[in-house]
VEXDREN-2710 file (C-alpha; in Angstrom, 1 decimal):
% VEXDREN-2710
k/r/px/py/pz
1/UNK/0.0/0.0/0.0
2/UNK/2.9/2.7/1.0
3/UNK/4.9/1.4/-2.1
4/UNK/1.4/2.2/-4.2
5/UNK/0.8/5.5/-2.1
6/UNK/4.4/7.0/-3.4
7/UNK/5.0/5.5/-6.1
8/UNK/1.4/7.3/-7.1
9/UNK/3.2/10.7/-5.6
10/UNK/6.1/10.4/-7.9
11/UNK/3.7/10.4/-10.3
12/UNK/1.9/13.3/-9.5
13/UNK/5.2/15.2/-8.8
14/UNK/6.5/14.5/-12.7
15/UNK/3.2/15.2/-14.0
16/UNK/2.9/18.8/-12.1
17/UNK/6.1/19.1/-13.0
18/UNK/5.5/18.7/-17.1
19/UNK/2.5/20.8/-16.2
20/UNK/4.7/23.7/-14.9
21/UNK/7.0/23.4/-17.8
22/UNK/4.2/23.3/-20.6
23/UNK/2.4/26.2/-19.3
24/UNK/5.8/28.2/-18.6
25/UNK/5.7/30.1/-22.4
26/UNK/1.7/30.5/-21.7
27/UNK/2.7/32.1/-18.7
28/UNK/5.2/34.4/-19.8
29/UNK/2.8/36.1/-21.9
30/UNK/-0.2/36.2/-20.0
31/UNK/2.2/37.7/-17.0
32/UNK/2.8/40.6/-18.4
33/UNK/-1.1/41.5/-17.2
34/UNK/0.0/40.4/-13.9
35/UNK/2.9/41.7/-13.5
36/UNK/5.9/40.5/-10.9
37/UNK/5.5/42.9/-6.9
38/UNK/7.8/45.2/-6.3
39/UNK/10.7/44.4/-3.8
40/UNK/9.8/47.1/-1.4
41/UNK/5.9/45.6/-1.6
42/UNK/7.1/42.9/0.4
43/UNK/9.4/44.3/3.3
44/UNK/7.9/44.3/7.0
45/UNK/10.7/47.3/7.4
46/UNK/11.6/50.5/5.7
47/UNK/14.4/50.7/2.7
48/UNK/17.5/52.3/4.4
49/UNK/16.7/50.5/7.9
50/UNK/19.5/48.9/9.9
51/UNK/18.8/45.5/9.9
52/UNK/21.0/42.5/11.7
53/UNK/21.7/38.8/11.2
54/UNK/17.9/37.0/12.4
55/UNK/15.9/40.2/11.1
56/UNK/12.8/39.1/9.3
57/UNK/12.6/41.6/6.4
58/UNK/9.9/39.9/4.6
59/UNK/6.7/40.3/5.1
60/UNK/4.3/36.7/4.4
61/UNK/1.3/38.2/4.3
62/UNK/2.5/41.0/1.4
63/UNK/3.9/38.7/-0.8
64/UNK/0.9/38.8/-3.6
65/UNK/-0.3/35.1/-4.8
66/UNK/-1.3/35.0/-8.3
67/UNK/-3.3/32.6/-10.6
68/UNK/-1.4/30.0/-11.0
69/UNK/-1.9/30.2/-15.0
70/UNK/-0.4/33.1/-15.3
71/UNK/2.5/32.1/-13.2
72/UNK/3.5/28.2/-13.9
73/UNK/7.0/28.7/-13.5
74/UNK/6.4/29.5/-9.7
75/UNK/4.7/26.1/-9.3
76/UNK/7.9/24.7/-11.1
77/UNK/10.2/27.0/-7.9
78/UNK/8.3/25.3/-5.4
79/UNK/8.0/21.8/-6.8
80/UNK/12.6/22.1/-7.7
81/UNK/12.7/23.0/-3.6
82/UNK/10.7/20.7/-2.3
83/UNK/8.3/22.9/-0.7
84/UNK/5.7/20.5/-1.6
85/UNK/3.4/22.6/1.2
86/UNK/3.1/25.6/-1.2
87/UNK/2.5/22.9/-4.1
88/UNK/0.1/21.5/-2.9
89/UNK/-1.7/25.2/-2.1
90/UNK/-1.2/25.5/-5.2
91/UNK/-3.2/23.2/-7.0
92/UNK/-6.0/23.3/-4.7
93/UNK/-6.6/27.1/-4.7
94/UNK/-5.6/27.9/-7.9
95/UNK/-3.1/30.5/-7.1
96/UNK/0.8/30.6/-6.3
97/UNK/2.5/32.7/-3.8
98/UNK/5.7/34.6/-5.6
99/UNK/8.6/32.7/-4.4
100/UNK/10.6/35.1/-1.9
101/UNK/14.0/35.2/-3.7
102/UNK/12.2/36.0/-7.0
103/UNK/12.5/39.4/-5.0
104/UNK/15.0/38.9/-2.7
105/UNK/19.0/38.8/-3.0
106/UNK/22.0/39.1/-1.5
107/UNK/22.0/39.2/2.3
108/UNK/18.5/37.5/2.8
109/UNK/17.4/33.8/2.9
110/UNK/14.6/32.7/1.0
111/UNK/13.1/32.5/4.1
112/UNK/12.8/36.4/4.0
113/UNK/15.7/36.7/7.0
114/UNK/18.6/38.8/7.3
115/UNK/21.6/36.4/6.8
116/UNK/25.6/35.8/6.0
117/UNK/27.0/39.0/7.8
118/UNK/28.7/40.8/10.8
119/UNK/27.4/44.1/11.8
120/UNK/24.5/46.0/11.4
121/UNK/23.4/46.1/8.0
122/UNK/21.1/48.1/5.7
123/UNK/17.7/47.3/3.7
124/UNK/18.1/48.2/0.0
125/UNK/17.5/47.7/-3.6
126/UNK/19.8/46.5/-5.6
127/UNK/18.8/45.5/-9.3
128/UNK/14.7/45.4/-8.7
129/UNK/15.5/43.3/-5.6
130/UNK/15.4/43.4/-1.8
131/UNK/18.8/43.1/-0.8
132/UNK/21.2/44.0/2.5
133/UNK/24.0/46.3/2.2
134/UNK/27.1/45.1/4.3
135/UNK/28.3/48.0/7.2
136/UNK/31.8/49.2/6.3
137/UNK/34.6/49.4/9.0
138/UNK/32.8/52.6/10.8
139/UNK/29.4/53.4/11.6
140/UNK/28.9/56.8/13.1
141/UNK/25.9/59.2/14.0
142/UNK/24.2/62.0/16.0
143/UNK/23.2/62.3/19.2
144/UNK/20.0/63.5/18.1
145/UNK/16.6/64.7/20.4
146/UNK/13.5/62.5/19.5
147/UNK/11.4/61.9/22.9
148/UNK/9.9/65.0/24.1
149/UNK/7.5/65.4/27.1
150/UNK/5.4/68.8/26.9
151/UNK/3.3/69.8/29.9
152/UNK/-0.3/70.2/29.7
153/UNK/-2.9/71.6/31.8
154/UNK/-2.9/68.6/33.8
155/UNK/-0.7/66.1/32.3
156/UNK/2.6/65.3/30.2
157/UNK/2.0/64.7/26.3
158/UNK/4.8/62.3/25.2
159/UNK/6.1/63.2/21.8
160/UNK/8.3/60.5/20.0
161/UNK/9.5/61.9/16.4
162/UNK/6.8/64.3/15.5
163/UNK/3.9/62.1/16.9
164/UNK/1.8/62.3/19.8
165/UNK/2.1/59.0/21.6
166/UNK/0.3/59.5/24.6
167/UNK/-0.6/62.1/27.6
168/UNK/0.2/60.9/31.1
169/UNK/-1.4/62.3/33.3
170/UNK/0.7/63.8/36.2
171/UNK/-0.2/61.6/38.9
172/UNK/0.8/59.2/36.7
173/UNK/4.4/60.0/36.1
174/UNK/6.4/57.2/36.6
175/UNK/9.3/54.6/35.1
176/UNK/6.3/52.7/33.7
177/UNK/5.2/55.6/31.6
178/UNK/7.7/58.2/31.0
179/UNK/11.5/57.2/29.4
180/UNK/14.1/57.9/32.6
181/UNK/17.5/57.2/31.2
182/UNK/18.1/60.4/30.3
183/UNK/15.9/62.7/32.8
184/UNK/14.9/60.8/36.0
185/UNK/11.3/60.7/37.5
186/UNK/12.3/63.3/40.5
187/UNK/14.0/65.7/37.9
188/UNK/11.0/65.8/35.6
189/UNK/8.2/66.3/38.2
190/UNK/10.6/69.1/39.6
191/UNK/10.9/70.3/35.8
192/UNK/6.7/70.1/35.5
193/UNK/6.6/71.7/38.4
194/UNK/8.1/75.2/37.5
195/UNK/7.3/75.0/34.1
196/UNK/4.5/76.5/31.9
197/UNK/1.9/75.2/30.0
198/UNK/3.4/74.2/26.4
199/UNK/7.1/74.3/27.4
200/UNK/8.8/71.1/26.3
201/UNK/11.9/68.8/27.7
202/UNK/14.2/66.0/26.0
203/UNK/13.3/62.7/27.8
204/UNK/15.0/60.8/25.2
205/UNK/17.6/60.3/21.7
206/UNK/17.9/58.8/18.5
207/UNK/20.8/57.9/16.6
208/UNK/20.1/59.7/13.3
209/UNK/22.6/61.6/10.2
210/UNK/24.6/58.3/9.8
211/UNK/27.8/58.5/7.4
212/UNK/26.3/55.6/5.3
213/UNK/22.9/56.9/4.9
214/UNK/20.6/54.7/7.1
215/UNK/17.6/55.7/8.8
216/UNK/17.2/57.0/11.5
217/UNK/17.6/54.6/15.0
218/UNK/15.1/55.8/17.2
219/UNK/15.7/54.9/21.0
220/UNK/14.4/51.6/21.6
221/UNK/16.1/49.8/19.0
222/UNK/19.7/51.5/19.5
223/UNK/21.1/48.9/22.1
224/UNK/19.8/45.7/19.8
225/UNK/21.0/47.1/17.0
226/UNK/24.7/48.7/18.2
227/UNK/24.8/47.0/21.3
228/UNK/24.8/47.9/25.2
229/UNK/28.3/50.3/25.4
230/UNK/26.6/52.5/22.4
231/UNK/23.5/53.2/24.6
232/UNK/25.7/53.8/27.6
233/UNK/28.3/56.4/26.0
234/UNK/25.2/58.4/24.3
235/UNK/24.2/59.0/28.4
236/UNK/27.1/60.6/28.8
237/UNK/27.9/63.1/25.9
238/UNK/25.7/65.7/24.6
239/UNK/23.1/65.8/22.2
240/UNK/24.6/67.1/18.7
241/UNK/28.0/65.0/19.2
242/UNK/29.0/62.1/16.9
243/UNK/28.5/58.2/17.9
244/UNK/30.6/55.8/16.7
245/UNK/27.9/52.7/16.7
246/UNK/29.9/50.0/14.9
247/UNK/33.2/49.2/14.0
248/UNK/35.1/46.3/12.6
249/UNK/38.4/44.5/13.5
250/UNK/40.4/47.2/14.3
251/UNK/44.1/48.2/15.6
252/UNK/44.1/50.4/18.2
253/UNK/47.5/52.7/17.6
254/UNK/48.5/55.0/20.1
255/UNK/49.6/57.8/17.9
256/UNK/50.1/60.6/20.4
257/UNK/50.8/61.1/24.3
258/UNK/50.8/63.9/26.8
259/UNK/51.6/64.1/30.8
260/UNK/51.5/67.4/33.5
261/UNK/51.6/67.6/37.4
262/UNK/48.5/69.2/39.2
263/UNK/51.6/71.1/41.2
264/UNK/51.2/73.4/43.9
265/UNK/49.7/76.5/43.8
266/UNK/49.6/78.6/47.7
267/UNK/46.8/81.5/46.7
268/UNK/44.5/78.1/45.9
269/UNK/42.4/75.9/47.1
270/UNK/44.8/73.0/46.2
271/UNK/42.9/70.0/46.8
272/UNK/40.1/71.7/44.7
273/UNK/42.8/71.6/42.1
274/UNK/43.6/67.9/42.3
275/UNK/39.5/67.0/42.4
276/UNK/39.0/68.9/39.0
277/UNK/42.3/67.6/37.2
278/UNK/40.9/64.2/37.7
279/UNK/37.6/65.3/36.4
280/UNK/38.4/66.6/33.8
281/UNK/40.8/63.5/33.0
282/UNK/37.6/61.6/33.8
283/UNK/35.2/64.0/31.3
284/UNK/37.4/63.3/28.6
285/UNK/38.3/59.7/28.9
286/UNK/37.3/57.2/26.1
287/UNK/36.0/59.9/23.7
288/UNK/36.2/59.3/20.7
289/UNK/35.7/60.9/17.2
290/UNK/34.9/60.0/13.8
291/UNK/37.2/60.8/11.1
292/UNK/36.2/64.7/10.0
293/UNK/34.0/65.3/12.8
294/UNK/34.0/67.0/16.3
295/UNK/33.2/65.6/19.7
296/UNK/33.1/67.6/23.4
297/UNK/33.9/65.6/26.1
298/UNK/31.1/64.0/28.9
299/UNK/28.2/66.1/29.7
300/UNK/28.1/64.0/33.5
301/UNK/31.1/65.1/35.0
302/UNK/31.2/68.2/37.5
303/UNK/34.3/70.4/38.6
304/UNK/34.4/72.1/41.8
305/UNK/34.8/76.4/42.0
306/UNK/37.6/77.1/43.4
307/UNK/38.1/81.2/44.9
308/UNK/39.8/83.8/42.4
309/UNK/39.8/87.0/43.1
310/UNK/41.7/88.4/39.9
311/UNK/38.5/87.2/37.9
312/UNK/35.1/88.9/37.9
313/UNK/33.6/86.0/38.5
314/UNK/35.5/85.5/41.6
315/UNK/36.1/81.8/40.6
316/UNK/37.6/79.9/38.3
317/UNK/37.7/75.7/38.0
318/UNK/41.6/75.8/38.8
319/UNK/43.1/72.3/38.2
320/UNK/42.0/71.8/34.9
321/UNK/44.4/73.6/32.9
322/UNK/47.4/70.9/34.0
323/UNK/45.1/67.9/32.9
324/UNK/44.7/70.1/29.5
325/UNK/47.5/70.7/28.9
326/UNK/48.6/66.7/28.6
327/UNK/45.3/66.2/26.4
328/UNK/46.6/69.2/24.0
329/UNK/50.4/67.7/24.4
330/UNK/48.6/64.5/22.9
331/UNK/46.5/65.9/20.2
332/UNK/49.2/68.1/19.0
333/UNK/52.0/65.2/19.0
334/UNK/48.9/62.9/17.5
335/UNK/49.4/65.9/14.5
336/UNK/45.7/67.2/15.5
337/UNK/45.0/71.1/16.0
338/UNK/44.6/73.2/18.9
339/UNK/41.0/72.2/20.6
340/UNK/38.1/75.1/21.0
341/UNK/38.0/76.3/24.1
342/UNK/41.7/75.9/24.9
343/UNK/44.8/78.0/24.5
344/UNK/48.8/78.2/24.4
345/UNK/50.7/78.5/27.4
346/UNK/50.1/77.5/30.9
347/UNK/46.5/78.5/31.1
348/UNK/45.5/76.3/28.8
349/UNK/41.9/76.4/29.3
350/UNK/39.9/79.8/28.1
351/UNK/37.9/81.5/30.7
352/UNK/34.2/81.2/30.5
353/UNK/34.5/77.5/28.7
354/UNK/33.6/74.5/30.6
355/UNK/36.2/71.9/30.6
356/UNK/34.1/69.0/29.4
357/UNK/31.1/70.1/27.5
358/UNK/32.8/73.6/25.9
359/UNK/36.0/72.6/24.7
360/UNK/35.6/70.9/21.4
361/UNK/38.4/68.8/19.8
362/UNK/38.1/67.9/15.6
363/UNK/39.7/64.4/13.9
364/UNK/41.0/65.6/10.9
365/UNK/42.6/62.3/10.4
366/UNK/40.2/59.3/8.2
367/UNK/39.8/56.9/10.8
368/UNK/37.9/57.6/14.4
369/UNK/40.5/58.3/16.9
370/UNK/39.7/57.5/21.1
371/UNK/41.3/59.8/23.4
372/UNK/42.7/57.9/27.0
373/UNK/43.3/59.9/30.0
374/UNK/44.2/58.9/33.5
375/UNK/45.5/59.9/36.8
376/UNK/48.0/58.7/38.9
377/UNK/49.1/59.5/42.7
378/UNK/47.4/62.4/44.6
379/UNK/46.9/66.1/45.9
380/UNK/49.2/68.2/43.8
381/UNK/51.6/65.6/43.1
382/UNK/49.5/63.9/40.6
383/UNK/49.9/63.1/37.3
384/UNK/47.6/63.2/34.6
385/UNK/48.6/60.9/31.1
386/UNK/47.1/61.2/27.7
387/UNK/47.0/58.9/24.6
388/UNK/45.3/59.8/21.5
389/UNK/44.6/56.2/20.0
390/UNK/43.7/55.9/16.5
391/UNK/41.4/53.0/15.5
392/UNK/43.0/51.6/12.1
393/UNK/40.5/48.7/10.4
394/UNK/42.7/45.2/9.8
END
C-alpha cells in the first residue's frame, strides 16, 4: 500500500512538473497582465533600515499570490525546492505565492531573513531586488533629540519623532510611563513643576545623520542594533556630538601622548585643584571621534569652584588647565590642531568654557580616533597621562 501511495506521488510530482514546464511560455505572456511585486511591496521594514543577522525583512502576508496560469514557472520554484506545502496550495486554490527570492538577494534567505554578515546592515535595492548592504569598518551618528515630554494643563503629552504618543497624566508620572535614562522621574516632576503650560523637555535620543545613509535609530532599537556600550556612551555626551555605533576588526595605535603635574599652587584651594584635574581627566576619557567630525567631552562630569579673586567671577575651575595641557600635548604630538575652548601656554583652558562640554576637539585624520586619559598619585603631586589612540581597520 505505501509502495502504491508513493509511487502514485512520484507520479503526480512528474506530471505537475510537465504541467509547470508546458504552461511556462503561456505564462510568460499572459504575465505581463499580472505583473511581478515590487521588492519594497514585500518588506515588513523601511528601505535604508538597519537591519541585523535574524531580522525578518519579509513580510508573508504582502507577498501577492497570483493565478497559478499566469504564473506556472512559480509552481515549477516550489516543486525544484521541495516545498511540496506551497505545491500542494497550489493546486488546490488555484493561485501561487511569488517565491521570496524571486525578490530577494544578497544578504536575505529565502526564508525572507537577514543572513551571512557581521554588523548592522542596511535594507536596499539593488537591481529590482530586496537586498542587504554590508556595514563598512565605521558606523557613526548624532546624538539626536526624539522623545519630548510637553506639559499640559494637567498632564505630560509624550512626543516621540513628530507624533503624539500618549498624555500621562501627572499623577501618573512614573518609570512605567515616562522614558528615565536620560531625565529621572524626580528631575521631571521638579521640571513640571516650575514650568508652563506648552514648554517642552528632552526625555529621550535617537541615533540619526549616519555616514552611510541609514535611517534613523530611534531609542528603543539602538542597544539591539549597536549593542549595550553605544547606549551607555550616548548618556554621557551631549546631544549634537557624533557616535561611533559600529566598528570592525580594528588596531588600536597610540599615535600621540601627553603628561602634566597638578603642582602646587599657595593662593589656591589646592585640593580643589587635584579634584578637578581628575575630572576633567575623567570627562574626557574614552572619547572618541569619527574621522572629520567633532566631539566635546562628557556632559556628566562636575568640577568644583575654586576662589579667584583676579576674575570677575571670583572663581575659576583651577586644576584643569594641567590635565589640558597633557590632552593638547597629545593631540598636538597625534598631528591634530589646537581644541576650542583651549589655549597656548600654561592657562591652557579659556575662561568662560567649561572643561568638558565647551572645549571641542576635531579628527582631521580618516579613521575615528579615542582619546585615553588617566591619573595617577594624589593632591598636587599627581599626574595626569594622555593617549590619543587611533582605530585603524585590519
Amino acid at each position: 500500500m505505501l509502495q502504491k501511495y508513493l509511487g502514485n506521488s512520484k507520479i503526480n510530482i512528474a506530471v505537475l512538473i510537465l504541467l509547470a514546464l508546458a504552461m511556462y511560455p503561456f505564462g510568460n505572456i499572459v504575465g505581463t497582465y499580472c505583473p511581478q511585486q515590487g521588492p519594497t511591496d514585500i518588506t515588513s521594514l523601511s528601505v535604508g533600515d538597519t537591519v541585523i543577522v535574524g531580522t525578518q525583512v519579509t513580510d508573508d502576508s504582502k507577498i501577492r499570490k497570483v493565478p497559478l496560469l499566469y504564473h506556472p514557472e512559480y509552481l515549477g520554484y516550489y516543486i525544484s525546492n521541495m516545498e511540496f506545502l506551497d505545491v500542494i496550495d497550489a493546486v488546490v486554490t488555484g493561485t501561487v505565492k511569488t517565491p521570496t527570492d524571486q525578490l530577494t538577494s544578497t544578504g536575505i534567505s529565502k526564508e525572507g531573513v537577514a543572513q551571512g554578515f557581521s554588523g548592522p546592515g542596511i535594507l536596499a535595492v539593488t537591481d529590482n531586488k530586496l537586498t542587504v548592504t554590508y556595514p563598512g569598518n565605521f558606523v557613526y551618528g548624532y546624538k539626536t533629540s526624539y522623545t519630548f515630554g510637553v506639559k499640559t494643563n494637567d498632564g505630560l503629552k509624550i512626543i516621540e519623532g513628530k507624533n503624539t504618543v500618549k498624555v500621562v497624566p501627572y499623577d501618573q508620572i512614573n518609570n512605567g510611563t515616562v522614558p528615565h535614562d536620560y531625565v529621572s522621574v524626580n528631575t521631571l516632576k521638579d521640571w513640571y513643576e516650575s514650568a508652563s503650560t506648552g514648554d517642552s523637555i528632552t526625555l529621550d535620543y535617537a541615533i540619526s545623520k549616519f555616514n552611510d545613509g541609514r535611517n534613523l535609530v530611534t531609542p528603543e532599537n539602538i542597544e539591539s542594533l549597536f549593542g549595550s556600550d553605544v547606549l551607555d556612551y550616548m548618556e554621557n555626551y551631549p546631544a549634537g556630538l557624533p557616535i561611533l555605533a559600529y566598528n570592525s576588526s580594528v588596531t588600536q595605535k597610540v599615535i600621540g601622548t601627553g603628561a602634566d603635574t597638578v603642582g602646587y599652587y599657595a593662593e589656591y584651594d589646592n585640593a580643589k585643584r587635584a579634584y578637578n584635574a581628575h575630572s576633567f581627566a575623567e570627562a574626557w576619557n574614552g572619547t572618541i571621534i569619527p574621522p572629520h567630525t567633532t566631539s566635546s567631552g562628557k556632559e556628566t562630569v562636575g568640577f568644583e569652584r575654586v576662589s579667584d579673586t583676579t576674575v570677575s567671577a571670583g572663581w575659576v575651575t583651577h586644576g584643569v588647565c594641567p590635565a589640558a595641557r597633557s590632552l593638547r600635548g597629545a593631540l598636538f604630538d597625534a598631528g591634530l590642531g589646537l581644541p576650542v575652548g583651549m589655549q597656548s601656554g600654561e592657562y591652557a583652558v579659556k575662561l568662560g568654557y567649561n572643561p568638558a562640554t565647551g572645549i571641542t576637539v576635531t579628527n582631521t585624520k580618516d579613521y575615528p580616533i579615542k582619546i585615553l586619559m588617566w591619573t595617577e598619585g594624589s593632591g598636587t603631586s599627581m599626574n595626569i597621562y594622555t593617549k590619543v589612540i587611533e582605530l585603524v581597520p585590519n
